[in-house]
N, C-alpha and C positions, 0 to 999 in steps of 0.2 A: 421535492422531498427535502426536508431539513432534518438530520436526528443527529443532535451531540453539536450543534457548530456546523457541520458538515451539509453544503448546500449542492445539491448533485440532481442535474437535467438526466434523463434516462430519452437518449436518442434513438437505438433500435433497438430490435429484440426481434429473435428466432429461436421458434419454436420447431424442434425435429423430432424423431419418434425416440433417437436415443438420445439428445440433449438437449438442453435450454444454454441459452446466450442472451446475456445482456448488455448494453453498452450503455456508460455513463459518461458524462463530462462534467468534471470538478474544479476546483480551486487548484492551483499549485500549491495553496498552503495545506489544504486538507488530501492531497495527493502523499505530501512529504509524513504528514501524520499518521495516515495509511501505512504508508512503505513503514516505520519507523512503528506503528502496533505490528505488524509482521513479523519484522525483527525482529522485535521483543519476545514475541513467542517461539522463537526458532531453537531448534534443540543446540545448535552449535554454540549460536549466538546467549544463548542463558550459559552455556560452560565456559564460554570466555569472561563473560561480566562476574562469576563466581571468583575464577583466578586468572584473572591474567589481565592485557591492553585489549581495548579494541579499538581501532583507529578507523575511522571514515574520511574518506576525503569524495568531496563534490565540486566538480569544474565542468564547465562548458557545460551544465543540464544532468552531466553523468555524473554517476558514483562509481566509485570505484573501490 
């Protein structure tokens, strides 16, 4: 599957009667792009970029 840049293997998938699951394995770069569209739509996150700082820091793999 390619859509946008984004190159993503779909390794399992379960089917249940009340949900669906799917798993993918991506890029780290198209991972951080993900997390970072999330963001961006987040209710919190849009009232901070309106007024105020938002500071990210990322070490060791995590954010924080």
């Amino acid at each position: 599957m390619n859509t946008r840049g984004f190159k993503a293997i779909m390794v399992d998938y379960v089917c249940h009667e009340d949900y669906q699951m799917k798993q993918f394995v991506i890029t780290p770069a198209a991972g951080k792009r993900l997390i970072g569209k999330g963001m961006a739509v987040h209710h919190e996150i849009k009232g901070v970029l309106k007024g105020g700082t938002l500071v990210i820091i990322a070490a060791n793999g995590y954010v924080a």
